[in-house]
C-alpha positions in Angstrom: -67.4 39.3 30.9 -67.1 42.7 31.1 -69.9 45.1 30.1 -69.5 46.9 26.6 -72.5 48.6 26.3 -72.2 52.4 25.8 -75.5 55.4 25.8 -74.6 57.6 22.6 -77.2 60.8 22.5 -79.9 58.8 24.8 -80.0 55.7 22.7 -77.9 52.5 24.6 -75.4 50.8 21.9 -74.7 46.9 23.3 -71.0 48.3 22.6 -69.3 50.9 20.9 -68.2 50.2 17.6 -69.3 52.0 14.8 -68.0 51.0 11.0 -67.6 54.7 9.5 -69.3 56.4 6.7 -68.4 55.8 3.5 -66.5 52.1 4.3 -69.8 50.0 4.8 -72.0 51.0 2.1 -75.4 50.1 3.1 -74.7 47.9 5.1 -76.5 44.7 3.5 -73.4 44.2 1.7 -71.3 42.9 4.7 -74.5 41.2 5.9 -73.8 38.8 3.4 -70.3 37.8 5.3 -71.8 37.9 9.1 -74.3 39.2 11.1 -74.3 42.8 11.3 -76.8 43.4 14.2 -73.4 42.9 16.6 -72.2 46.2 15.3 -73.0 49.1 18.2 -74.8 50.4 14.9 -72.9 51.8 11.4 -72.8 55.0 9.8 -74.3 54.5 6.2 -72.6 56.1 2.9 -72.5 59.8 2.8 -75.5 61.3 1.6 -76.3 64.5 -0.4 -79.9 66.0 -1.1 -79.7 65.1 -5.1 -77.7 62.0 -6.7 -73.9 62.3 -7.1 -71.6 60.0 -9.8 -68.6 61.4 -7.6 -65.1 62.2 -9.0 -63.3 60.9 -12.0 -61.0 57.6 -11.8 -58.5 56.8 -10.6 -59.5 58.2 -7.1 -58.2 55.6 -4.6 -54.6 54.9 -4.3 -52.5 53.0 -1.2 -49.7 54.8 0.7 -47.8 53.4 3.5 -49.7 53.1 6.7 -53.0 54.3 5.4 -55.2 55.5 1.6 -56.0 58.2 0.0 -59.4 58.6 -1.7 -61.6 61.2 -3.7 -64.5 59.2 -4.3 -65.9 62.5 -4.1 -69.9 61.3 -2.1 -71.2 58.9 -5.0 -74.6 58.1 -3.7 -77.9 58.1 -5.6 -79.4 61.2 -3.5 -81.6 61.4 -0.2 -84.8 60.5 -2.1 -83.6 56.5 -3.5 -81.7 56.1 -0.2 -85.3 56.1 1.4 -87.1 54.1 -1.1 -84.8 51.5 -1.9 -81.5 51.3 0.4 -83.2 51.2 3.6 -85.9 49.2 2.5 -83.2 46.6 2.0 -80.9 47.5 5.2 -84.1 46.8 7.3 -84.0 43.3 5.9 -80.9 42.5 7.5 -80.4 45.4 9.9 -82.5 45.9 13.2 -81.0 48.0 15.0 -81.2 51.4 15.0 -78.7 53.1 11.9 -76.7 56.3 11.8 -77.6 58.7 9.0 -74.5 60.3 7.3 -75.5 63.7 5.7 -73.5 66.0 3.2 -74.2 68.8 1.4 -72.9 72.0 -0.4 -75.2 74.6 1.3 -77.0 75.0 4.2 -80.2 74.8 2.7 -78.6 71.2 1.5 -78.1 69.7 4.8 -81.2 71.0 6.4 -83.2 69.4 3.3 -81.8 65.8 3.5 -81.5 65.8 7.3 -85.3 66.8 7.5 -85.8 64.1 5.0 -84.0 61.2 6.6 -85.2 62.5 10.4 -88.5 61.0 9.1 -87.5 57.7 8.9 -88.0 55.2 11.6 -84.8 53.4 11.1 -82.5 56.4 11.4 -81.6 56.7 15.0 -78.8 59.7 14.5 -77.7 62.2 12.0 -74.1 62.3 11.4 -73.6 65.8 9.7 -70.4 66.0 7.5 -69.4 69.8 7.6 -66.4 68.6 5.5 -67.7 69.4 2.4 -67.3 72.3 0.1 -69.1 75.3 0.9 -70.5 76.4 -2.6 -71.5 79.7 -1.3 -68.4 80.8 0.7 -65.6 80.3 -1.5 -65.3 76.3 -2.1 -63.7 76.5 1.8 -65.6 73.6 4.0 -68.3 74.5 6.5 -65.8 72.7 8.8 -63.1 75.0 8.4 -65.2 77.8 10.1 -66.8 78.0 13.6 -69.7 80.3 12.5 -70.4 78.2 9.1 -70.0 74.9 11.1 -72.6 76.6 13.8 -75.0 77.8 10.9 -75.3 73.8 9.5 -75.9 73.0 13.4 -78.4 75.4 14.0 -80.2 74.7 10.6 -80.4 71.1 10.7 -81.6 71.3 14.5 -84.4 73.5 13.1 -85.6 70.9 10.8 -85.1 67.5 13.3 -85.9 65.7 16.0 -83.5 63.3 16.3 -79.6 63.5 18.0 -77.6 65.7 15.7 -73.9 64.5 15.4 -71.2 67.2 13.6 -68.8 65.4 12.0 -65.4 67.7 11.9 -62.7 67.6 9.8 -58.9 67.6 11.4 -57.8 70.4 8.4 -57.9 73.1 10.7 -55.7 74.9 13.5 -58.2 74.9 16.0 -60.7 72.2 16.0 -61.8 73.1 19.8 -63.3 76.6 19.1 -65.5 74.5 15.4 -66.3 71.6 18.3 -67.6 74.7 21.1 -69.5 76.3 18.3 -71.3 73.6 16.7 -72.3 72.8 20.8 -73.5 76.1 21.2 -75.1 76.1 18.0 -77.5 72.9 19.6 -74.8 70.0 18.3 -76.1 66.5 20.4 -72.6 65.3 19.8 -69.2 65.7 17.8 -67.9 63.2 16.0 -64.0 62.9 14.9 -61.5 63.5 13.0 -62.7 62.9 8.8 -60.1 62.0 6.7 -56.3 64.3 6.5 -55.6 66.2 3.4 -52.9 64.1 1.5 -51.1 63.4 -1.8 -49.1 61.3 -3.7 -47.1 61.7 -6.9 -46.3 58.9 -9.5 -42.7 58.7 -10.5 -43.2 57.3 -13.5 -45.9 59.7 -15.2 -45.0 62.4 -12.7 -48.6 63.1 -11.6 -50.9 62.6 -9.2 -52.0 59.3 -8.7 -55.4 60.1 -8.2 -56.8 62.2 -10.8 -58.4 64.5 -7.9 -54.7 65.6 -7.4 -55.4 65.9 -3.4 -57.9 63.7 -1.6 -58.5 62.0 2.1 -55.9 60.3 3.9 -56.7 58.0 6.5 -55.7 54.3 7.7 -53.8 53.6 10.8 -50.9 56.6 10.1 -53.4 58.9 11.5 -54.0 57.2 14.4 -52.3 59.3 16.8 -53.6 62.5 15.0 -57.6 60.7 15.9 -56.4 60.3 19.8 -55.0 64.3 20.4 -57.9 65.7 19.1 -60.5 63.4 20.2 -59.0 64.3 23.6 -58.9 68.1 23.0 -62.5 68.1 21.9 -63.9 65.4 25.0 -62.3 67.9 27.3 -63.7 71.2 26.3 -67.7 70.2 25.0 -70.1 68.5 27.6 -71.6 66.4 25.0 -70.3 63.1 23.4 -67.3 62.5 20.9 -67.7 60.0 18.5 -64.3 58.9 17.6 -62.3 57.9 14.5 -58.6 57.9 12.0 -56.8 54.7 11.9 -58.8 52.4 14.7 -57.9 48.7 13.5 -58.3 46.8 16.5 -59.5 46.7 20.6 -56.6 48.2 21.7 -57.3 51.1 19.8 -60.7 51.5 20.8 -60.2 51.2 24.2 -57.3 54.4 23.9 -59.6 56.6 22.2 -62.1 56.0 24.9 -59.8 56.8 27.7 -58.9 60.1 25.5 -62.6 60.7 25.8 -64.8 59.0 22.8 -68.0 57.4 23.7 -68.2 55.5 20.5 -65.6 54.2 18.1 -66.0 54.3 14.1 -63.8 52.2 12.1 -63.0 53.0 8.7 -60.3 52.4 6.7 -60.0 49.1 8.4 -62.9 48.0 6.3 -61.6 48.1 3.0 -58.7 46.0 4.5 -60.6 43.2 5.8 -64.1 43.7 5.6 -63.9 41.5 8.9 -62.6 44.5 11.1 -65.3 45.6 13.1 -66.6 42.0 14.3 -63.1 40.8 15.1 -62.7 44.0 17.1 -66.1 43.6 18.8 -65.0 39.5 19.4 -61.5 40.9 20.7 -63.0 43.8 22.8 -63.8 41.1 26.2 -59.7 39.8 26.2 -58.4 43.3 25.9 -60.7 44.4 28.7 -59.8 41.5 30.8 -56.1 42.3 30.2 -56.6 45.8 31.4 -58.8 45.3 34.2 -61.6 46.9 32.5 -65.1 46.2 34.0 -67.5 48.3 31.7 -66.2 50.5 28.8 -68.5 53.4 29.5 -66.3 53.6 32.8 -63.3 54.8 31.2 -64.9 57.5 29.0 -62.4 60.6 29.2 -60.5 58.7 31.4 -56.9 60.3 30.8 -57.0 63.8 32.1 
């Protein structure tokens, strides 16, 4: 069998999938269903600095080929997310996890990513720059090179642990946000968060979600994932976590060649909450079928 194992930020996964933020929970909830210490490792549900109900219902809805959602980062805050949901991960979980941070100013994300950098279990930070800046206008620190840079530099202040800027794809130029957050002391870049979308009810003529606008993702984005993961491998020297639509081996293997050294898996999750271990099972016949010998081999490999 052909070797999976991949090294993401200096610590070696045993291969490269990644269920994404926000479609795992805490991960003892799909521990119930198999054994989660296959996974490469997960990315836990987005966490903010002080507890957040989220948005107002109805705020998931299907469209073809994919979702949209507004859950809008319901989590009970850094401080219970410590004391009782990784208590409880750790139980079932003993691999090293990926911290998912958001936060609405600066001061936000350096707080909660100082916080959880204390924590044994937490092997990255994955910093969500998607969010609304609260000082600059509502815009996202993502939609800026020097905001996204002032997160990066702020939370590298406050930790010792690999740093991971997650960007969003709602921009014209994701390369020069991907370069800054580098230069800025990023240990890796991790993409692309949800699309922008909408949808309209005929019958009330509204939006179906009561958000009006909220993330699309699912397998329509795909090909949207593999151009700027590639964009992005090709101008930074430090890994691309990549994500938007993966839902099976095939897929995991193209993003790699685009240049990701880890996979997430997202919306795929909500689908079949099976997704990420029937990738990982699948992973060995699609190398095989390729002629693949070691997935870290064919990282970047399309030039």
């Amino acid at each position: 069998m052909g070797k999976m194992n991949v090294n993401l930020c200096g610590i070696e996964l045993d291969n490269p999938i990644i269920p994404a933020s926000g479609t795992f929970g805490f991960g003892y909830e799909f521990a119930e269903l198999y054994d989660i210490n296959m996974l490469g490792t997960f990315s836990f549900k987005g966490t903010t600095k002080d507890p957040r109900f989220g948005n107002p219902t109805p705020r998931i809805a299907e469209c073809t080929a994919g979702m949209i959602n507004a859950v809008g980062l319901q989590n009970p805050g850094v401080e219970k997310v410590i004391s009782e949901e990784l208590p409880k991960l750790a139980k079932c979980f003993n691999k090293k996890v990926m911290a998912n941070v958001s936060g609405f100013s600066v001061e936000d994300y350096a707080y909660t990513c100082e916080k959880l950098d204390k924590c044994d279990q937490v092997g990255w930070l994955e910093v969500n720059v998607s969010c609304p800046n609260v000082h600059g206008g509502g815009m996202s620190f993502g939609t800026s090179p020097a905001a996204a840079a002032e997160v990066t530099a702020a939370v590298k202040k406050v930790t010792t642990k690999p740093v991971i800027i997650k960007l969003s794809p709602n921009v014209t130029d994701i390369v020069s946000i991907a370069k800054a957050c580098e230069n800025a002391g990023a240990d890796g870049i991790s993409l692309i968060n949800t699309l922008l979308g909408m949808r309209i009810d005929l019958k009330t003529k509204k939006p179906v979600i009561a958000n009006t606008m909220g993330g699309f993702s699912g397998s329509a984005i795909f090909p949207v994932a593999v151009r700027m993961v590639y964009q992005v491998a090709h101008a930074v020297k430090i890994p691309v976590v990549g994500m938007g639509g993966v839902s099976s081996a095939e897929d995991v293997i193209e993003l790699m060649l685009a240049g990701a050294t880890a996979v997430e898996v997202g919306a795929a999750n909500l689908i079949d909450p099976y997704a990420c271990k029937n990738i990982i099972e699948d992973l060995p016949r699609v190398m095989e079928e390729y002629k693949i010998n070691s997935l870290s081999e064919i990282i970047g490999g399309v030039k």
